[in-house]
PyMOL Python script that loads the backbone (N, CA, C, O; Angstrom):
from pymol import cmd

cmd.read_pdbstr("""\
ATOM      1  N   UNK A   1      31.774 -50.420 -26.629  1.00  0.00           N
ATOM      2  CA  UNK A   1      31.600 -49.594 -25.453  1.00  0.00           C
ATOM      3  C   UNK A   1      30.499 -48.570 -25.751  1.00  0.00           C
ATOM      4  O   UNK A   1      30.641 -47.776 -26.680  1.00  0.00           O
ATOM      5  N   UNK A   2      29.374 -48.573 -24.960  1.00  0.00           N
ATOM      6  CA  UNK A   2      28.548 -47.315 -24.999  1.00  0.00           C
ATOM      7  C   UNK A   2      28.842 -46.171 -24.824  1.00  0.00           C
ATOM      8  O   UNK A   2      29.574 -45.842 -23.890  1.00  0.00           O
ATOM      9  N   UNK A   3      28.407 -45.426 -25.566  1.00  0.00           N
ATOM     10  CA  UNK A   3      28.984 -43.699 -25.679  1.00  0.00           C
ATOM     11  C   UNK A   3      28.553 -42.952 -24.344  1.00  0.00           C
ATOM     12  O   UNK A   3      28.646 -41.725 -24.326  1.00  0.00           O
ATOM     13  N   UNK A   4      28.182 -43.492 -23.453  1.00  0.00           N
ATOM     14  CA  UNK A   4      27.975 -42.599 -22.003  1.00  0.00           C
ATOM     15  C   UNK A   4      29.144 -43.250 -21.419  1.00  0.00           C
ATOM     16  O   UNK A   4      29.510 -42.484 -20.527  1.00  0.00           O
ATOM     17  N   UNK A   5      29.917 -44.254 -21.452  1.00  0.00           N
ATOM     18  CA  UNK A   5      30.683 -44.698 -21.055  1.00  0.00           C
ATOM     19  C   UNK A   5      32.036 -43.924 -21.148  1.00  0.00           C
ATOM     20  O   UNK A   5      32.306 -43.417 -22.237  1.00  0.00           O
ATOM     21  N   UNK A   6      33.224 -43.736 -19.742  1.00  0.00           N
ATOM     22  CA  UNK A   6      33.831 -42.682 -19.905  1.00  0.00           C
ATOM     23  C   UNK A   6      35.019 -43.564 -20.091  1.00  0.00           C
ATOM     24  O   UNK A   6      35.134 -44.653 -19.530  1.00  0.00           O
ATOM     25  N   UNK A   7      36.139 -42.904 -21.125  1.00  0.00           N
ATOM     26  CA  UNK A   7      37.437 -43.921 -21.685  1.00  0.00           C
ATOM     27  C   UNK A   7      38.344 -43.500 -21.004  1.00  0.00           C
ATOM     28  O   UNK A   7      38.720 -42.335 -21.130  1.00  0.00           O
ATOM     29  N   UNK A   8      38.971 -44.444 -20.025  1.00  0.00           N
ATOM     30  CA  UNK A   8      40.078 -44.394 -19.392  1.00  0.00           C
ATOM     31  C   UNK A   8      41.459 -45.039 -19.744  1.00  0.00           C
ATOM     32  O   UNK A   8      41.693 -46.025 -20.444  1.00  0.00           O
ATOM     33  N   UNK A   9      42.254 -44.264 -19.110  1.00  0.00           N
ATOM     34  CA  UNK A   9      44.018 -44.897 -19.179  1.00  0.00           C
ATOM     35  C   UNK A   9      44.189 -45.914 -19.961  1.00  0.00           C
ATOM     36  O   UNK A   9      44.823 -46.062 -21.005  1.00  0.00           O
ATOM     37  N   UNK A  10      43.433 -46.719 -19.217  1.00  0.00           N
ATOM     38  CA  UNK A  10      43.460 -48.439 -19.415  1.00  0.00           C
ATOM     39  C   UNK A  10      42.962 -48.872 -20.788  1.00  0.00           C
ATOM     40  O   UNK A  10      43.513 -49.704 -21.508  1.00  0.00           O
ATOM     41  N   UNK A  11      41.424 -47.940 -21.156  1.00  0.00           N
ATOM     42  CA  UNK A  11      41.196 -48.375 -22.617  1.00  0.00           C
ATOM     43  C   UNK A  11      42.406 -47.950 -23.558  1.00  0.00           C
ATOM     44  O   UNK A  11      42.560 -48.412 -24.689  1.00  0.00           O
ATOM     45  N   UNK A  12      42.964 -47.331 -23.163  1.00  0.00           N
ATOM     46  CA  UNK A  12      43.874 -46.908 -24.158  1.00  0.00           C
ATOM     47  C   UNK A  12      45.246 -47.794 -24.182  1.00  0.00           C
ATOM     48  O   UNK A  12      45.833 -47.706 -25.260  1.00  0.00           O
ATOM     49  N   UNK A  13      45.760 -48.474 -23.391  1.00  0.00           N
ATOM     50  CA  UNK A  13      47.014 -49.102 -23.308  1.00  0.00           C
ATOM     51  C   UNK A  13      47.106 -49.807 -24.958  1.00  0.00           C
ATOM     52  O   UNK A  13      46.446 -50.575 -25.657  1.00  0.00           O
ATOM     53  N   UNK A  14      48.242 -49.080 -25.034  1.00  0.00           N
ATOM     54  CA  UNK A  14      49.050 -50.091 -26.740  1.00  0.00           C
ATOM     55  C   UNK A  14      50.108 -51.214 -26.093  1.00  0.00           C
ATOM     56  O   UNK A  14      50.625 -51.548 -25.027  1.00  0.00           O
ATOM     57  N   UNK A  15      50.047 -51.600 -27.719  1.00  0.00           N
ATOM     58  CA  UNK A  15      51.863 -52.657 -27.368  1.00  0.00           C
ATOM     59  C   UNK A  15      52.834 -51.337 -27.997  1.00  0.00           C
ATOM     60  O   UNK A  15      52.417 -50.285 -28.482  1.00  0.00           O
ATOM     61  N   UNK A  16      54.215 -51.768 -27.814  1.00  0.00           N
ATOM     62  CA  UNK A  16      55.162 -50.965 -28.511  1.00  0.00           C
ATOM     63  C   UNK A  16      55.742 -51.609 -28.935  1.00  0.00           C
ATOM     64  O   UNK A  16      55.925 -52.685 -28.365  1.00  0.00           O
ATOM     65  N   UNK A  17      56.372 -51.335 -30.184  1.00  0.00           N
ATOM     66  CA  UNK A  17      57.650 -51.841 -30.816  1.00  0.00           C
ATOM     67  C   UNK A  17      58.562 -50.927 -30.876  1.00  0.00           C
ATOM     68  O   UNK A  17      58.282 -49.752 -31.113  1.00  0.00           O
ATOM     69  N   UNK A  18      59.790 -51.360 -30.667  1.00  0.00           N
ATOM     70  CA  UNK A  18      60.846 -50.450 -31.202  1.00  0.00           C
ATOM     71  C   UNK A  18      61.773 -51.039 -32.379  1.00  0.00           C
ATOM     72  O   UNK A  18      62.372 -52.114 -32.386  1.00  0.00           O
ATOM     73  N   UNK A  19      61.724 -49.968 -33.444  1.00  0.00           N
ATOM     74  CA  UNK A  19      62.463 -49.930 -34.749  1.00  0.00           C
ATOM     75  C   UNK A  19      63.526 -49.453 -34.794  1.00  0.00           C
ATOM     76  O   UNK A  19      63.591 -48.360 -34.231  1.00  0.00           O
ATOM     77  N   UNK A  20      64.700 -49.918 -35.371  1.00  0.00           N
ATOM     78  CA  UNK A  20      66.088 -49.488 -35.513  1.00  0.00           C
ATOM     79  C   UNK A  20      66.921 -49.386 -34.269  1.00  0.00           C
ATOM     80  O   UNK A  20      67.804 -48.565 -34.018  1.00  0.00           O
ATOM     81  N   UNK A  21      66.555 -50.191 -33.677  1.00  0.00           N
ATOM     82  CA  UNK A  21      67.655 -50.109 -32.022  1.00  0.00           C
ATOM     83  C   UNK A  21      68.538 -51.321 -32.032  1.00  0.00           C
ATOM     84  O   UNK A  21      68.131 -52.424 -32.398  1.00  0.00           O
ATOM     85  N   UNK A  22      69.771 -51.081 -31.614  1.00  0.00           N
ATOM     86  CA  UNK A  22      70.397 -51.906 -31.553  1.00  0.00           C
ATOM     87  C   UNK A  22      69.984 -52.673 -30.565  1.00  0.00           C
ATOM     88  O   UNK A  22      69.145 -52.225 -29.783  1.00  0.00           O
ATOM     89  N   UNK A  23      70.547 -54.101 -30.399  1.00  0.00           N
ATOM     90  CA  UNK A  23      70.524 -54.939 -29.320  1.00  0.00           C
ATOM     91  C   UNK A  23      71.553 -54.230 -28.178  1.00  0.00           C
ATOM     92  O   UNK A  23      71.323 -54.234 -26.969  1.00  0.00           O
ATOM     93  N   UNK A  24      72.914 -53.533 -28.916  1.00  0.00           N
ATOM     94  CA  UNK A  24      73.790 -53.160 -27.852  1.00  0.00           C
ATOM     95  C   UNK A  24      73.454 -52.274 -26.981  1.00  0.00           C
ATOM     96  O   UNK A  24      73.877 -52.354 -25.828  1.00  0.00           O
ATOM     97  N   UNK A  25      72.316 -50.889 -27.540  1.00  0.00           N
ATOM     98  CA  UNK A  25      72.098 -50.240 -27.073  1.00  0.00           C
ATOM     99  C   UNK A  25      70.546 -50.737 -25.979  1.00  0.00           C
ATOM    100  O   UNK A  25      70.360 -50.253 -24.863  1.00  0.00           O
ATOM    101  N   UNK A  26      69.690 -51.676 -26.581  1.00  0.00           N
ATOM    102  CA  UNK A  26      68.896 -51.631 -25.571  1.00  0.00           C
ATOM    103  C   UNK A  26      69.445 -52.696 -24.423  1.00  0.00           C
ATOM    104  O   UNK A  26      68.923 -52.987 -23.346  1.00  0.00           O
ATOM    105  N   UNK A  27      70.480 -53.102 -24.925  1.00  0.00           N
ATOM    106  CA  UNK A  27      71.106 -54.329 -23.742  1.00  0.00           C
ATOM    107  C   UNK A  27      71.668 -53.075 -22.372  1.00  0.00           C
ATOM    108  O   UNK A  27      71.424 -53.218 -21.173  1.00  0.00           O
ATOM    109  N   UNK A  28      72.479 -51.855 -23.027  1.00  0.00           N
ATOM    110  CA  UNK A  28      73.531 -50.721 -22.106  1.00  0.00           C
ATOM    111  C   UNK A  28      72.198 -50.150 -21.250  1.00  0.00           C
ATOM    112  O   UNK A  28      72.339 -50.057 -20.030  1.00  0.00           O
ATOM    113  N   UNK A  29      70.713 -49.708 -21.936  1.00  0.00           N
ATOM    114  CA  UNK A  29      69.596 -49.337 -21.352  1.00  0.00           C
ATOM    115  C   UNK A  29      69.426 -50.166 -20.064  1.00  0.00           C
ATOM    116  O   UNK A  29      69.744 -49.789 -18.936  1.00  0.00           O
ATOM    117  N   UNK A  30      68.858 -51.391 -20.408  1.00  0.00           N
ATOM    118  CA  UNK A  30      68.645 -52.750 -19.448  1.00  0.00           C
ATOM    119  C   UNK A  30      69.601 -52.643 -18.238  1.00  0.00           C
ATOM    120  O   UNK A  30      69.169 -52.586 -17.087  1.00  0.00           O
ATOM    121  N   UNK A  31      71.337 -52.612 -18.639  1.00  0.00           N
ATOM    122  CA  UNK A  31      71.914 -52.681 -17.567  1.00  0.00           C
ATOM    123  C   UNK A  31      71.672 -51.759 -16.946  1.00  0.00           C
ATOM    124  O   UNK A  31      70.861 -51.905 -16.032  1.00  0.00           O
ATOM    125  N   UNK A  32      72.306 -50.352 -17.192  1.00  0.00           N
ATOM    126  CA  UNK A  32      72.162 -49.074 -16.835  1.00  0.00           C
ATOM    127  C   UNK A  32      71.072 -48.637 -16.216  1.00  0.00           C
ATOM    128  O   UNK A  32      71.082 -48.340 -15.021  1.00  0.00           O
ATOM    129  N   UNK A  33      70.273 -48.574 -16.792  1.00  0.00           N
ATOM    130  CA  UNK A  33      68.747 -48.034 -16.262  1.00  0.00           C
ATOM    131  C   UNK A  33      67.751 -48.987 -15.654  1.00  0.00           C
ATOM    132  O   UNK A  33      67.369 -48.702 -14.519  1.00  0.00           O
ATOM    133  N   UNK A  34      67.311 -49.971 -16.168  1.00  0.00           N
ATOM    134  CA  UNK A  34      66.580 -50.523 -16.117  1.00  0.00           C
ATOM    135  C   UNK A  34      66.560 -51.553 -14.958  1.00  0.00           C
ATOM    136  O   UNK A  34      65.603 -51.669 -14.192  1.00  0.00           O
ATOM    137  N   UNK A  35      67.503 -52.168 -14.903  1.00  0.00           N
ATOM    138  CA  UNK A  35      67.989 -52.638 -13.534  1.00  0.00           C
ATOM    139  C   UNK A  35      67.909 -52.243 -12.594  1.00  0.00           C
ATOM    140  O   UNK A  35      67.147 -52.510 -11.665  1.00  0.00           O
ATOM    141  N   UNK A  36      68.734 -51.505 -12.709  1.00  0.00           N
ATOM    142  CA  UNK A  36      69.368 -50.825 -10.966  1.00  0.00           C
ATOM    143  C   UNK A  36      67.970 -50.111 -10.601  1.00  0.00           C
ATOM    144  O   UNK A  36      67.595 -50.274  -9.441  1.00  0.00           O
ATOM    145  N   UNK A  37      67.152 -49.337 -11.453  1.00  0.00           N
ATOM    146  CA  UNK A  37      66.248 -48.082 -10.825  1.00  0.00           C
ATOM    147  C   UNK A  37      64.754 -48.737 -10.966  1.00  0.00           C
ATOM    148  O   UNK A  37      63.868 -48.275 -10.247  1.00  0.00           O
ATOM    149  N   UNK A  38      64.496 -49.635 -11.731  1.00  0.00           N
ATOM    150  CA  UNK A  38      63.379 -50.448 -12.320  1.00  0.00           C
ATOM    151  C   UNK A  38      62.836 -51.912 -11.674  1.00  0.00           C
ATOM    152  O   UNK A  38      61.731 -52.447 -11.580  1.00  0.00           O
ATOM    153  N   UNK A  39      64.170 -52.255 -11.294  1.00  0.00           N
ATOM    154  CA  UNK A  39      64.146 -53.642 -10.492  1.00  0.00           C
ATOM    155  C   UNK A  39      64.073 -54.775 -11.819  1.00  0.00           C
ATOM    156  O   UNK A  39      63.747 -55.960 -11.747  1.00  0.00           O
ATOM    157  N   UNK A  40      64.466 -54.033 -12.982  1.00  0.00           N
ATOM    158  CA  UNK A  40      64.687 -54.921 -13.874  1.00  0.00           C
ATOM    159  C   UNK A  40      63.071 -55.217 -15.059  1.00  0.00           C
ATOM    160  O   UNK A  40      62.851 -56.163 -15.815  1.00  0.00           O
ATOM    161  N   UNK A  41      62.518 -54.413 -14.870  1.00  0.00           N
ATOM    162  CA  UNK A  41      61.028 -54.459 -15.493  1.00  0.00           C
ATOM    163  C   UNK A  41      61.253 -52.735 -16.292  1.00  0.00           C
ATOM    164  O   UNK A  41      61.332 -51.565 -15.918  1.00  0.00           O
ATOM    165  N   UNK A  42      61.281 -53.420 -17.417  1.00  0.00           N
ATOM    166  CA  UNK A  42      61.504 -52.665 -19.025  1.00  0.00           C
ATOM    167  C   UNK A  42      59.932 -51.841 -19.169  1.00  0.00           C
ATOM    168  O   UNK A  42      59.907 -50.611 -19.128  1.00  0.00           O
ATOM    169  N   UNK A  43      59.057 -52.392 -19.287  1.00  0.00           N
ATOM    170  CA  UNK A  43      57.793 -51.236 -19.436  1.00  0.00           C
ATOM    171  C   UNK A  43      57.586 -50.565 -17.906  1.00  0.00           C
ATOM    172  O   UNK A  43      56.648 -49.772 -17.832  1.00  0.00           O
ATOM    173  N   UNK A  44      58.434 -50.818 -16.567  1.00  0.00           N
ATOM    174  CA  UNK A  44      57.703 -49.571 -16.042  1.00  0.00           C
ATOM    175  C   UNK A  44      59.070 -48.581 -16.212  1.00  0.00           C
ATOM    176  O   UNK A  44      58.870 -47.386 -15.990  1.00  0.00           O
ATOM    177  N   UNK A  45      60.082 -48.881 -16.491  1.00  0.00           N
ATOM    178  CA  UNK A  45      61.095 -47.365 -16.988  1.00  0.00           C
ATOM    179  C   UNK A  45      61.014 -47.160 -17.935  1.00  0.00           C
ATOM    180  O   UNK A  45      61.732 -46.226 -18.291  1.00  0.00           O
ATOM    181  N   UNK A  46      60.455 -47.579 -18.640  1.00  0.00           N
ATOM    182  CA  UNK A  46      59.850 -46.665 -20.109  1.00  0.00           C
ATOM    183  C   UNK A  46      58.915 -45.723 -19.913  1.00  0.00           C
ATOM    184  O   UNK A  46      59.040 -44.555 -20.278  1.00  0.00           O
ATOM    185  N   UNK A  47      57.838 -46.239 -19.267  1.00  0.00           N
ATOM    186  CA  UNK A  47      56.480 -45.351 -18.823  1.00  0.00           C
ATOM    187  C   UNK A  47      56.789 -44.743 -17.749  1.00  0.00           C
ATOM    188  O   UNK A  47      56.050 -43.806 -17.447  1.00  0.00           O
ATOM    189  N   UNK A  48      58.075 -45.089 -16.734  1.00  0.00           N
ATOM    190  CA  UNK A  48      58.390 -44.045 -15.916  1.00  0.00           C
ATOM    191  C   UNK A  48      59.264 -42.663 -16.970  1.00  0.00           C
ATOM    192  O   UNK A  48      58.952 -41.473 -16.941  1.00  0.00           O
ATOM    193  N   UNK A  49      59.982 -43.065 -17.517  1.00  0.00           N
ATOM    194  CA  UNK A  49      61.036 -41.868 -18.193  1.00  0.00           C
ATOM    195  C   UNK A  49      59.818 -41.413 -19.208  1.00  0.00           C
ATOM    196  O   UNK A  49      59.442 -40.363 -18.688  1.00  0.00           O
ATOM    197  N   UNK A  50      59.151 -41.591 -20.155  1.00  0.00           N
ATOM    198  CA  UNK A  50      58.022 -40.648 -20.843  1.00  0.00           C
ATOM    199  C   UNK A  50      57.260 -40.160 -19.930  1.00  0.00           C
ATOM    200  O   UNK A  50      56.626 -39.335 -20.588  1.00  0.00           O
ATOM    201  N   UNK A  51      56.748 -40.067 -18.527  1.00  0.00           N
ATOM    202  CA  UNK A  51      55.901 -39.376 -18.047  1.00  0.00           C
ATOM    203  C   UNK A  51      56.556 -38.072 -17.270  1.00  0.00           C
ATOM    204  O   UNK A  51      55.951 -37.055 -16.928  1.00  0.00           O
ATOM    205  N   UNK A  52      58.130 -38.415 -17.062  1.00  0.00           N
ATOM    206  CA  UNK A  52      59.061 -37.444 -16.722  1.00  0.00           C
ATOM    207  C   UNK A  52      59.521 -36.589 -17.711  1.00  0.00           C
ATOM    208  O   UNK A  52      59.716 -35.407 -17.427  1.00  0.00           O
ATOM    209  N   UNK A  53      59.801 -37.166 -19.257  1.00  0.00           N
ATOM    210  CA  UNK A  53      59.928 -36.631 -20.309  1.00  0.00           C
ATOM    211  C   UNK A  53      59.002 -35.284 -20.282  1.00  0.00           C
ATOM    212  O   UNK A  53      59.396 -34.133 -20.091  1.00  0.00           O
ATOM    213  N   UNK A  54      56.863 -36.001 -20.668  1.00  0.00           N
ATOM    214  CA  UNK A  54      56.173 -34.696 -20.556  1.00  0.00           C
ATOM    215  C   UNK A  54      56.219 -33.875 -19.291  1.00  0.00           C
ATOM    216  O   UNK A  54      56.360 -32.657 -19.409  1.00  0.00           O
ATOM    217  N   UNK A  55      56.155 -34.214 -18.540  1.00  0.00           N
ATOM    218  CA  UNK A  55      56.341 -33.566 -16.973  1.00  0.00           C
ATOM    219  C   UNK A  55      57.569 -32.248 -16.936  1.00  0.00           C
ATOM    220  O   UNK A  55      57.700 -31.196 -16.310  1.00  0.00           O
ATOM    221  N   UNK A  56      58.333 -32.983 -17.974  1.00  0.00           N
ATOM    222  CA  UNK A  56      59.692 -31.702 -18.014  1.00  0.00           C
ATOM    223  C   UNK A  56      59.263 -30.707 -19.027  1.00  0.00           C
ATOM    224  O   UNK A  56      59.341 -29.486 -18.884  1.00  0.00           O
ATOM    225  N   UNK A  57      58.668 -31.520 -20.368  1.00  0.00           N
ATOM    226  CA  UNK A  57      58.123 -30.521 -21.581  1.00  0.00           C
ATOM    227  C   UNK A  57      56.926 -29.370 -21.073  1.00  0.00           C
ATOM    228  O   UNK A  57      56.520 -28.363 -21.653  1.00  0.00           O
ATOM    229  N   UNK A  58      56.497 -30.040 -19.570  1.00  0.00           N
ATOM    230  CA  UNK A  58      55.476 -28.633 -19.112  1.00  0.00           C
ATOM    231  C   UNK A  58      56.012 -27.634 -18.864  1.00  0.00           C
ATOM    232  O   UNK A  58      55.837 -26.514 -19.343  1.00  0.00           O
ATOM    233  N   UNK A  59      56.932 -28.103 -17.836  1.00  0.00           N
ATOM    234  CA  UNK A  59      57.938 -26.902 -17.117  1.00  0.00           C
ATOM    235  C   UNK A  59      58.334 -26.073 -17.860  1.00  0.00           C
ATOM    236  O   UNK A  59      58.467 -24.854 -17.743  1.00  0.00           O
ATOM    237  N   UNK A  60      58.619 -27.085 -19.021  1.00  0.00           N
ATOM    238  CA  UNK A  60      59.682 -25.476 -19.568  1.00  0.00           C
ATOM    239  C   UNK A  60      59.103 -25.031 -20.780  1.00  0.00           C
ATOM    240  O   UNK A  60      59.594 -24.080 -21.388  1.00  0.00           O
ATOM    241  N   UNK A  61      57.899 -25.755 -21.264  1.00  0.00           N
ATOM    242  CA  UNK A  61      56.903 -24.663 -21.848  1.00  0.00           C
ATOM    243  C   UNK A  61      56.367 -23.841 -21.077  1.00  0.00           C
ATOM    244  O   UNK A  61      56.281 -22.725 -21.590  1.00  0.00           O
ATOM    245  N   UNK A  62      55.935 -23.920 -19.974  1.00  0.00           N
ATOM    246  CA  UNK A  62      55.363 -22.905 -18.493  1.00  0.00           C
ATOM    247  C   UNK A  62      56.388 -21.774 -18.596  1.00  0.00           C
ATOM    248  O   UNK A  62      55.928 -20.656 -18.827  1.00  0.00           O
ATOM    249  N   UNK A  63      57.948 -21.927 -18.434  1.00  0.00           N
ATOM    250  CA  UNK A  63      58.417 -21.254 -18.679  1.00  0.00           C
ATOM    251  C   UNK A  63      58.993 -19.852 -19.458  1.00  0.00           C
ATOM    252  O   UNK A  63      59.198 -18.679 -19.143  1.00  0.00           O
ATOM    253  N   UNK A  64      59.152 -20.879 -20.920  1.00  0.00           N
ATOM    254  CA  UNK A  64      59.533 -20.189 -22.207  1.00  0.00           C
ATOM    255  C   UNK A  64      58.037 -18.948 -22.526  1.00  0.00           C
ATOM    256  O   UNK A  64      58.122 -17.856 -23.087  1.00  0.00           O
ATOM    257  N   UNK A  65      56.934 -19.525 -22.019  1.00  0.00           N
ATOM    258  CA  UNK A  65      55.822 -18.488 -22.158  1.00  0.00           C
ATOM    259  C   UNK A  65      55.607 -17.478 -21.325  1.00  0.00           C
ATOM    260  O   UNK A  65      54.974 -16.481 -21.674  1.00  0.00           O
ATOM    261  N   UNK A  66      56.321 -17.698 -19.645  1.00  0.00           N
ATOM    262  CA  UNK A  66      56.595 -16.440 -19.003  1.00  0.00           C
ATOM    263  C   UNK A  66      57.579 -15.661 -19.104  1.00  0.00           C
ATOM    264  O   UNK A  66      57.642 -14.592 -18.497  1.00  0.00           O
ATOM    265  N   UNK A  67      58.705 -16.213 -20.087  1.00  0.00           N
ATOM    266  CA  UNK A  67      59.701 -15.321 -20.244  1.00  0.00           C
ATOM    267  C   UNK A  67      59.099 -14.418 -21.442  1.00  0.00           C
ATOM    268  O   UNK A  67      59.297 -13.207 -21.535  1.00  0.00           O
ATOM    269  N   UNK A  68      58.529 -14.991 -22.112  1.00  0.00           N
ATOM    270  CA  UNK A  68      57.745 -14.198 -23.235  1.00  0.00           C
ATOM    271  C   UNK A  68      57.069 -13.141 -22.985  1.00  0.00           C
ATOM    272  O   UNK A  68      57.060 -12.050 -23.554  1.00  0.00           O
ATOM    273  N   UNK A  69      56.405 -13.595 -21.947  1.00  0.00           N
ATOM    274  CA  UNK A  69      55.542 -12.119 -21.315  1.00  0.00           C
ATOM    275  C   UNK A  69      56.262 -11.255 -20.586  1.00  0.00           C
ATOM    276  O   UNK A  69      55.739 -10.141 -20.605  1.00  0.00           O
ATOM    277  N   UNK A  70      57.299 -11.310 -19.919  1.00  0.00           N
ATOM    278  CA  UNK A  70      58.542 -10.553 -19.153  1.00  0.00           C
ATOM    279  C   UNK A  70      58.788  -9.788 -20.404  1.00  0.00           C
ATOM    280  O   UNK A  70      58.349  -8.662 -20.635  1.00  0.00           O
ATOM    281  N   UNK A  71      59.261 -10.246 -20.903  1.00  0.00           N
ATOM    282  CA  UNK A  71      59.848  -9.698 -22.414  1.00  0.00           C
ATOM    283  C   UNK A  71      58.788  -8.639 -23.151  1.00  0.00           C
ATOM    284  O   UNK A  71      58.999  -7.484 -23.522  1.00  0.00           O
ATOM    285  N   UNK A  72      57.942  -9.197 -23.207  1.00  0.00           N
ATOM    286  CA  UNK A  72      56.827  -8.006 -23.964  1.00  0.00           C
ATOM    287  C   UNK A  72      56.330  -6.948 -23.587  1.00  0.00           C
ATOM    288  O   UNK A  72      55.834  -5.994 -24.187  1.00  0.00           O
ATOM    289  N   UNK A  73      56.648  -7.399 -21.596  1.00  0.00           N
ATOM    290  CA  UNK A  73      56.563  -5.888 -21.159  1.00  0.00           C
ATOM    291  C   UNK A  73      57.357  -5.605 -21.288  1.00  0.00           C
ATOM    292  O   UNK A  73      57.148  -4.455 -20.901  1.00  0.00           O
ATOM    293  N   UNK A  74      58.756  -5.605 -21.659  1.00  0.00           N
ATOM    294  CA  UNK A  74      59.745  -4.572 -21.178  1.00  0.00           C
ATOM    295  C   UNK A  74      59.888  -4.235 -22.640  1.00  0.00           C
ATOM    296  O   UNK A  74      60.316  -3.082 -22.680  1.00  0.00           O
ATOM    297  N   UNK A  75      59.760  -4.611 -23.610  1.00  0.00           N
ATOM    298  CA  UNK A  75      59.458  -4.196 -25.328  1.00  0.00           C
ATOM    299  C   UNK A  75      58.482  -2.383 -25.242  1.00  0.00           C
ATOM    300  O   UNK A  75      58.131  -1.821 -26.279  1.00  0.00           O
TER     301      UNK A  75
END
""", "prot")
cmd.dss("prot")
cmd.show_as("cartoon", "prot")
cmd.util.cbc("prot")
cmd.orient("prot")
């Protein structure tokens, strides 16, 4: 790829593996989750629940840093 060339989403897609999971547990995932809310397709509730994962880690870093500043004024 030429270096004026801009790298998107897509250049980046990996495979995943997962290590140390049970079959029982990714079978309870599959039923549970993956099914019912997914329509049964395993990489888009994965990539749906990690983008909700960071999406939540904003919030409440957004947070924890305005309580910080609340706090420092009243220090």
């Amino acid at each position: 790829m030429p270096q004026t060339d801009t790298i998107t989403e897509k250049d980046l897609r990996v495979e995943l593996t997962l290590h140390n999971m049970s079959a029982g547990m990714l079978k309870e995932f599959a039923l549970k989750i993956v099914k019912p809310y997914f329509g049964g397709n395993m990489n888009k509730a994965i990539r749906n629940l990690m983008e909700k994962a960071v999406e939540e880690e904003k919030i409440v870093s957004k947070a924890v840093i305005l309580e910080s500043k609340i706090v420092s004024n009243v220090i």
